[in-house]
N, C-alpha and C positions, 0 to 999 in steps of 0.2 A: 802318366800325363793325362790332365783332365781339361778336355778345351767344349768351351758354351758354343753351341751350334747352332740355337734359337728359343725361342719361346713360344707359348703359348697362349699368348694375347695376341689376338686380332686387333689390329690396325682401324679405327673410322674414318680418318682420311691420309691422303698422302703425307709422309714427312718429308716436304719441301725445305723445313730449316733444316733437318738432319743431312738431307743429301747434299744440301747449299755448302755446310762445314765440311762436310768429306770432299765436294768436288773443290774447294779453297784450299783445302792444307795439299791433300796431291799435288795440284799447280804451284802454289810456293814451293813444296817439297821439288817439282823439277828444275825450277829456277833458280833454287838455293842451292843445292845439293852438290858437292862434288867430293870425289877420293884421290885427295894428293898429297904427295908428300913433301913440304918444304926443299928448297935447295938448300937453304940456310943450316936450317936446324934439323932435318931429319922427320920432323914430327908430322901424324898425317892431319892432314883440313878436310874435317869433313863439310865445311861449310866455304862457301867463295867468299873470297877478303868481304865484299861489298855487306853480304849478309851478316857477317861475324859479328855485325855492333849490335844485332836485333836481338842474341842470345841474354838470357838471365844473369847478371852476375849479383852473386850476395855483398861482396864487400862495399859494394859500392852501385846500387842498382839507378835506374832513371827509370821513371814512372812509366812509360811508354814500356817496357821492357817484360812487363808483367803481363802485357798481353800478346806482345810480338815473340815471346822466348813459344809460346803453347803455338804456334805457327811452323814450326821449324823442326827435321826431323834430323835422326844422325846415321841414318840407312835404309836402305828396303824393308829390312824386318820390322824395324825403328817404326815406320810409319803405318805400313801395312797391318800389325798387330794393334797399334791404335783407335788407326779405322774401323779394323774389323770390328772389336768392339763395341767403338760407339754406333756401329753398325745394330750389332744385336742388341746395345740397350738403350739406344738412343734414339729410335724410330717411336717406341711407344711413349717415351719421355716425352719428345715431340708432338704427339698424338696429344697425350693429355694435357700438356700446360699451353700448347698453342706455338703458331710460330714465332712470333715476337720477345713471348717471355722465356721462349726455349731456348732461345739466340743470348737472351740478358741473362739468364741462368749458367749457358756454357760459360761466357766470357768471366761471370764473375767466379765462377770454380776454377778457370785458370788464372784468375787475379790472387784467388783465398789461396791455393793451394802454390804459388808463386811466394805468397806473403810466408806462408808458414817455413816452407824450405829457407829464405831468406832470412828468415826469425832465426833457426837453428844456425845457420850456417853463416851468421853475421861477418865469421872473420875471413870466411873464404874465398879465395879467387878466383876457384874454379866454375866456370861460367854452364848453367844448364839450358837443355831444352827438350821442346816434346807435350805434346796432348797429355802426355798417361794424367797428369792431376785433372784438367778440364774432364777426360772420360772417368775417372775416379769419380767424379762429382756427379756425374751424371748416372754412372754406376750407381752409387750411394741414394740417387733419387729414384731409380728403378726400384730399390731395396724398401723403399717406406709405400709407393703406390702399389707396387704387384707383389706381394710377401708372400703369398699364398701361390702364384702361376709358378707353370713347373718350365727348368729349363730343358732342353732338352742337351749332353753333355754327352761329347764323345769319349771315349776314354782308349788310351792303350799301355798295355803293360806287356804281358806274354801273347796275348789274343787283343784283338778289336772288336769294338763292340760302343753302343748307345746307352743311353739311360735317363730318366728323366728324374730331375730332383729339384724339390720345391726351394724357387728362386731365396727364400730366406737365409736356409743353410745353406746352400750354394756360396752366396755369395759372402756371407760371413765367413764362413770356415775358410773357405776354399781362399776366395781372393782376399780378403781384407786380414785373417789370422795367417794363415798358412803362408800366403804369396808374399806377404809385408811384415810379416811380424819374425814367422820361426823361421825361415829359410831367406831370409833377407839379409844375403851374404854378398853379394856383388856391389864391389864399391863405385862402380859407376852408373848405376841407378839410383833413382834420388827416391827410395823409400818414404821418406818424409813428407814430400811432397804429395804421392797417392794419398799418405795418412791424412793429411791435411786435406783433398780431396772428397777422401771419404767423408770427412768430419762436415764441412760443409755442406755435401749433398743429401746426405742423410737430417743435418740438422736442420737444416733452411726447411729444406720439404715438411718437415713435421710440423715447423713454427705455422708456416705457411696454410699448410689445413687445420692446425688448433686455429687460428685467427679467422676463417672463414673467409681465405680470399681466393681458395682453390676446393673446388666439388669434391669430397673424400668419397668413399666409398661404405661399404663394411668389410672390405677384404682386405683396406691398406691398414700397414702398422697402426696407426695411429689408433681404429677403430678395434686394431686384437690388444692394443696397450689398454686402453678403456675395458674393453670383456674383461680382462686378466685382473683390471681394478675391482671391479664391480664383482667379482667372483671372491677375492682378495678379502675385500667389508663383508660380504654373505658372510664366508667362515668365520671370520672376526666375534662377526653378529652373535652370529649363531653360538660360535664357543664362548660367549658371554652373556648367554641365556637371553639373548635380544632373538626378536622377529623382525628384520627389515625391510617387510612389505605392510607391517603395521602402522597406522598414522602416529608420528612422533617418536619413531622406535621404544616402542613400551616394553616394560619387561613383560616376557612370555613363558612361560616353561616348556622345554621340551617335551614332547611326547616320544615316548619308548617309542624303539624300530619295530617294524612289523618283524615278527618271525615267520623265514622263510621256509616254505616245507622242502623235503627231499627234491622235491620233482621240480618245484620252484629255481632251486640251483640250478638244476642238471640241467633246467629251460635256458635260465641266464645264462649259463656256462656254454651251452652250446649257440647261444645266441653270439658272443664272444670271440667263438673260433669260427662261426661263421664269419664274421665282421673282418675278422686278419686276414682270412684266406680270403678275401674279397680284396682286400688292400694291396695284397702282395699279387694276386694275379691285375688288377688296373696297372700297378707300376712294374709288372713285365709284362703290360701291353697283351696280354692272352685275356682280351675283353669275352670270348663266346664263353669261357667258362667264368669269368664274372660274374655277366647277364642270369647263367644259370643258379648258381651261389647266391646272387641277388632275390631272384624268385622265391628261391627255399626261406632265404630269413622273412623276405614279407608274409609267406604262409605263418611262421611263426610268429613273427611281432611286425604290425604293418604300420607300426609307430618308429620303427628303427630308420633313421636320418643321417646318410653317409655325406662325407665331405660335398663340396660345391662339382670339383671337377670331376671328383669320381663318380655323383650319381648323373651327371649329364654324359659321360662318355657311356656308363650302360644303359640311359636310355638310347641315346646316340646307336648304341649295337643294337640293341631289341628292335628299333625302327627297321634297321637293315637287316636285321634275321625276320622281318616282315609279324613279329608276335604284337601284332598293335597295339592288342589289351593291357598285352604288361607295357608296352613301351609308353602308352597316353598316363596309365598311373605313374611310372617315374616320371615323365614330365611334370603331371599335377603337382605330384612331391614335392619337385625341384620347384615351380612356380611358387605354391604353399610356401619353401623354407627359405630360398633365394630372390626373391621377387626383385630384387634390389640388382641382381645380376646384368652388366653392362651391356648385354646386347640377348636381351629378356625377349625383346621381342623375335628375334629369331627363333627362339622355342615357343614362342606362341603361333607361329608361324608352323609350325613344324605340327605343334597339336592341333593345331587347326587343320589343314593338313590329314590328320588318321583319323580325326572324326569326321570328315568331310568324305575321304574317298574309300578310308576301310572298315569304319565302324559304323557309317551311318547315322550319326547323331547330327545334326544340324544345325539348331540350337544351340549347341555347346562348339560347333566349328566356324557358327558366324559370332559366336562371343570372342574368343581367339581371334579369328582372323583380322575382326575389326580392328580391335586395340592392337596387332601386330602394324596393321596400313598405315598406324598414324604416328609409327616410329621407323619404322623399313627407311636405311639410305641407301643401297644395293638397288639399282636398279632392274636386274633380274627377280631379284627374293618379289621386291614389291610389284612387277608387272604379274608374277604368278601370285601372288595375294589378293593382289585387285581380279585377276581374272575367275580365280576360283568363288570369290564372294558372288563377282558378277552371276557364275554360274547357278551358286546356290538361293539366288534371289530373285530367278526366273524362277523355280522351281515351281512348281504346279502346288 
């Protein structure tokens, strides 16, 4: 059993729409909700007469139905598993697209994901309901902005235990292949309808930042679909004896590889297994022997550039094992190769910070701190930014 427990993207402001929908469906969900059983027929209602007309039905739907069936729950689990959900991916959904278009985004993922079920099931009678396709959607749109943030995912089989795995495969594998596709045996779930969720949220979102009407990133799909393109024509290039940094792609001739000596491998190679044993202690969280592993490669190659999240969590350590020197160069790094990182200024903050109070450099802690003041929305971060500049601006 593999259940998402959170993430690793911070929040910039409250999700007001996301709490709005969760505290909405709860209250319908108490108002509507009942378990009985027919006197007539035997059969159980899980819903009171009065609500029964609000549910989905394919054969014969009424337009209003498309949004009022994503209202309506068919038990505790029912509802609660929903929430939870759009709990974990709907807070930052919310964050980034804003409250208004978060709100038009939900509704129409439970309208898409209503249509498609509807589509399959044209001749059916049996009436649906339930979020899962609206949180599908929003799911799917968690998938194209945060590809790269790691979930954090509990797991139990024989023992219990945590783990964190980058939201990309997570959520494909896991929810979208596995949950919907291979093991999509129960016939009273409406599979189709998540699929139809997913399809939408992931597709909208992408049209969305191709078009320029939403702030992308470099870290969402859309900007590693691009890398992967552009990497894609390099080799093309290349294996067709082109240069494609030359003006007009001219033909160019290759030049023979360098030959590398003995010693040369046995650098790269050990560079290598550095690099793994780095990776694989970050994601078992055993960061003090990272931080160390990390030092060793910069002795050897101080050009070597690890992921976004990993070289911030080992500076993150080096700060706290108080080693400043190394900790302000992995910051620089990070600045250097992330610059573009969403909450940048909190590590400018942070360098500003160990040049200021343990390394002594001033100059280089009021460069930092400056450009950190004029991004800070944390009112802590930014009363200690403004006080420490203060202080450093008296200085003699």
């Amino acid at each position: 059993m593999l259940l998402p427990i959170g993430t690793n993207v911070r929040l910039r402001q409250t999700p007001y729409a996301n709490y709005a929908l969760i505290g909405v469906n709860l209250v319908i969900f108490l108002i509507t909700y009942q378990l009985n059983a027919t006197a007539v027929t035997g059969n159980v209602e899980i819903l009171r007469p009065w609500a029964q007309q609000f549910q989905l039905v394919p054969h014969r739907p009424q337009l209003w139905q498309f949004i009022s069936y994503a209202f309506l729950h068919g038990g505790y689990l029912h509802i609660f598993g929903n929430m939870f959900f759009i709990f974990i991916f709907g807070n930052n959904v919310n964050d980034k697209l804003g409250h208004i278009s978060y709100l038009c985004f939900y509704l129409a993922g439970a309208v898409f994901s209503g249509v498609g079920h509807a589509v399959i099931h044209s001749t059916s009678g049996v009436p649906i309901l339930g979020a899962s396709g609206a949180v599908a959607a929003v799911t799917g749109a968690y998938l194209v902005l945060f590809p790269q943030s790691l979930i954090t995912v509990l797991y139990w089989f024989f023992f219990i235990g945590a783990i964190e795995i980058p939201a990309i495969y997570f959520i494909v594998v896991k929810m979208i292949i596995w949950d919907n596709l291979i093991t999509a045996s129960t016939e009273h779930v409406a599979y189709d309808a998540h699929l139809a969720g997913f399809a939408f949220g992931i597709t909208s979102i992408l049209v969305i930042l191709a078009a320029g009407l939403l702030e992308g990133s470099n870290f969402d799909l859309l900007a590693m679909v691009k890398r992967w393109n552009r990497r894609r024509r390099y080799r093309d290039a290349v294996a067709g004896d082109y240069d494609p940094f030359s003006p007009g792609m001219q033909a160019k001739p290759i030049k023979a590889k360098e030959v590398k000596t003995y010693s040369q491998k046995r650098g790269d190679e050990k560079i290598e297994k550095l690099r793994d044993a780095i990776f694989k202690r970050v994601v078992e969280r055993n960061l003090p022997e990272a931080t160390e592993l990390y030092i060793e490669l910069m002795i050897l190659d101080q050009t070597q550039i690890l992921p976004r999240q990993h070289l911030l969590d080992i500076a993150n350590q080096l700060a706290s094992d108080n080693k400043s020197s190394e900790a302000a160069r992995a910051y620089e790094q990070f600045l250097a190769n992330y610059g573009n990182y969403e909450y940048v200024e909190e590590v400018e903050l942070m360098l500003g910070l160990l040049y200021s109070r343990y390394l002594h450099k001033p100059e280089e802690a009021l460069k930092h701190l400056r450009s950190a003041s004029k991004k800070l929305s944390d009112p802590g971060q930014s009363k200690m930014c403004i006080d420490e500049l203060a202080r450093l601006e008296k200085r003699p």
